[in-house]
Each structure stands twice: as structure tokens, then as C-alpha cells.
C-alpha positions as CSV (number, residue, x, y, z in Angstrom):
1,X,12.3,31.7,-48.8
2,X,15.6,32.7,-46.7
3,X,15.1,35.1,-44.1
4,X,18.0,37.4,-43.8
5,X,19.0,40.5,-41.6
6,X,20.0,44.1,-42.3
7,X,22.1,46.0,-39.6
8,X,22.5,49.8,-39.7
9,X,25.3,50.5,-36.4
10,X,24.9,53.7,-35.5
11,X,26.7,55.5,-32.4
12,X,26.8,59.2,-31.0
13,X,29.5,61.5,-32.4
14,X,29.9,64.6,-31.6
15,X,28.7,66.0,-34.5
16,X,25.2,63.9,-34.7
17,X,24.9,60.5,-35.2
18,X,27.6,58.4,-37.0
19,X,26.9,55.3,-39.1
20,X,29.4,52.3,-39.4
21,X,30.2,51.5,-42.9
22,X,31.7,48.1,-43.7
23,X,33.9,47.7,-47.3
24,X,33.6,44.6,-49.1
25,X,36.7,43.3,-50.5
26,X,36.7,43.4,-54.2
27,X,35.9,38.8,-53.9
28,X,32.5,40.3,-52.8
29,X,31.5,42.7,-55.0
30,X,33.3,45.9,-53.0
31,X,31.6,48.5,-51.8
32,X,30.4,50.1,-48.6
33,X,27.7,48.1,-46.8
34,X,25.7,47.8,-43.0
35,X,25.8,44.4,-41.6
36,X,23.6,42.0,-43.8
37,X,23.1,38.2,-43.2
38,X,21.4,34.9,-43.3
39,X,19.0,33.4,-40.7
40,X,20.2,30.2,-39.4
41,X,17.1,27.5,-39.5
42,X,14.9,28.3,-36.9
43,X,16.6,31.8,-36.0
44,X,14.4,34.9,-36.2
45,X,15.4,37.7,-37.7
46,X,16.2,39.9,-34.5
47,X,18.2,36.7,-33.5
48,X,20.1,37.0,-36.9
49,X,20.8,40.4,-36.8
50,X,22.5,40.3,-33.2
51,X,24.5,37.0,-34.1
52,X,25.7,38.9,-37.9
53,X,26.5,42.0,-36.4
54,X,28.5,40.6,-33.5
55,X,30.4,37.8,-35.8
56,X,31.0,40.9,-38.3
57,X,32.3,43.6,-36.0
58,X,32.5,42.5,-32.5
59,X,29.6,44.8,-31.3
60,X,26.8,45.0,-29.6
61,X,24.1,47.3,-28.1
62,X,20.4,48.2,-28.0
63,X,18.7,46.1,-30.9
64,X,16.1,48.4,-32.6
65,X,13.3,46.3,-34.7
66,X,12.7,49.0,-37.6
67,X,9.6,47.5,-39.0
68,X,11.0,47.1,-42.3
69,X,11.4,44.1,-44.6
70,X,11.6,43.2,-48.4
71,X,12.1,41.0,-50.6
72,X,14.4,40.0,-53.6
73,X,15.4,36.9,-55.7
74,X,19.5,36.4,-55.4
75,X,21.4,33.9,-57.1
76,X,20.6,31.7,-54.2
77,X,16.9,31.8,-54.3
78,X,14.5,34.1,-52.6
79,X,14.9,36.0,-49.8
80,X,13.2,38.3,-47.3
81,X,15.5,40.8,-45.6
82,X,14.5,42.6,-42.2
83,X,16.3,45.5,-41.3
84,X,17.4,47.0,-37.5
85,X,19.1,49.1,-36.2
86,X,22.0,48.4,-33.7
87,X,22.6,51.8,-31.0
88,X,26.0,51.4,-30.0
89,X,28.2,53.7,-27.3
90,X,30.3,56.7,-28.7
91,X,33.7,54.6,-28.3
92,X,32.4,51.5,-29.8
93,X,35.5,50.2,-32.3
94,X,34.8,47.5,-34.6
95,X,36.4,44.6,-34.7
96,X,36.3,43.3,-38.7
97,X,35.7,39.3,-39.7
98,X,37.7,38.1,-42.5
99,X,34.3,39.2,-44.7
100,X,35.3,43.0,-44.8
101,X,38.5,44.6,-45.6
102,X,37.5,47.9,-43.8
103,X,35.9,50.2,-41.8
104,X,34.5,54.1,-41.4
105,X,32.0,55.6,-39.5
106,X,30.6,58.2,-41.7
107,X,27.9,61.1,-41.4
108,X,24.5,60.9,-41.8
109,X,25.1,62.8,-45.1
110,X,27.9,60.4,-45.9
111,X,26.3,57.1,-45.3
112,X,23.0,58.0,-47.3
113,X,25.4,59.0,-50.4
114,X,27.2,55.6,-50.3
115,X,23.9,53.8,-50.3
116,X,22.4,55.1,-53.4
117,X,22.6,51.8,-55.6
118,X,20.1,49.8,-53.0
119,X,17.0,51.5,-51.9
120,X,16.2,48.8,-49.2
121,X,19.6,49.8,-47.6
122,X,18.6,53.6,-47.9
123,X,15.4,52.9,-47.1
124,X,15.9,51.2,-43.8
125,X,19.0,53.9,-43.1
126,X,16.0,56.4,-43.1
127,X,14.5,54.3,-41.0
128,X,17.9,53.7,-38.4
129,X,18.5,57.6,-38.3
130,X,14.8,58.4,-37.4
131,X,15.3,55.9,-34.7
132,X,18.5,56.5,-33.3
């Protein structure tokens, strides 16, 4: 079993909190997506999640453990995905790797209506929001 990590970014707005949204290009399925990644062998989790979110965006902040994992079978094999959330200033401005073709931070109401096809990313969303 792969361990993988699940990043909700989430930063102050004036308006309540605002949630970074990444776009996949169209090679990767598309769609809007937090920071997701694999473990490197003998990384935890928490060590994944700061390592994918920085290589993905260029940010980092207060790392938030949400409690949270599942798992799934990919075309890869099993994994088990753990989920955080990543507090980040109100100027924080992403900085995209090659494995996203865009960026928006979005409202709470926003980011919960682009997650609708993958409950673990709404459910650990629920989980980032509560947090943050």
C-alpha cells in the first residue's frame, strides 16, 4: 500500500476563508483539484504533504493534520490517502509546477461545488474549513 497526501490551501480573504483550487491540464484528467501526492519511501504523510504542496505551488504555512485518511485501489495499486490542511497568509500567490495549467482561489461555497465527483476531497474540505 502507497501512502499518499491530500492538501486543502486555504488563506484569509476578506470575505471568509478562500480555498486554492489547482486545474489539471486535460493529459491529467482536467478538473479542479487541492494538492494530492505520493509518499516518498520512508516519508510520512505530514512530510509528504509539505514536500507536494511546496513542489506544486511554491507555498508554505501552518500544516494542519485533519485526522482523516482513506483508501482506494488506482491503476497503480492501493493507496491510502491522508488529508491536511495548509493555513497560508492572505497574500500568499501560487507559484504552478508544470503539473497544473491553473489557478483560483475560490469561496467556501465555490470549492465545495467543484468537489462534488470525490467525497474524500469533500470530505476532508469539510474537515480543512472547520479547521481553518
Amino acid at each position: 500500500m502507497r501512502l499518499k497526501a491530500l492538501v486543502w490551501i486555504v488563506r484569509p480573504g476578506p470575505n471568509g476563508p478562500q480555498v486554492l483550487l489547482l486545474e489539471r491540464p486535460e493529459r491529467r484528467a482536467g478538473g479542479e483539484h487541492p494538492v494530492t501526492g505520493k509518499a516518498d519511501p520512508g516519508e510520512s504523510p505530514a512530510g509528504a504533504a509539505e514536500r507536494e504542496a511546496f513542489e506544486e505551488t511554491g507555498l508554505r504555512g501552518e500544516l494542519v493534520d485533519l485526522g482523516y485518511a482513506h483508501r482506494y485501489r488506482g491503476r497503480r495499486g492501493e493507496f491510502e490517502e491522508h488529508a491536511f490542511l495548509l493555513r497560508v497568509p492572505p497574500d500568499a500567490t501560487p507559484v504552478l509546477s508544470d503539473e497544473h495549467s491553473g489557478y483560483r482561489w475560490a469561496s467556501e461555497e465555490a470549492a465545495r461545488a467543484a468537489t462534488t465527483n470525490w467525497h474524500a476531497h469533500a470530505r476532508a474540505l469539510d474537515l480543512a474549513l472547520k479547521g481553518f
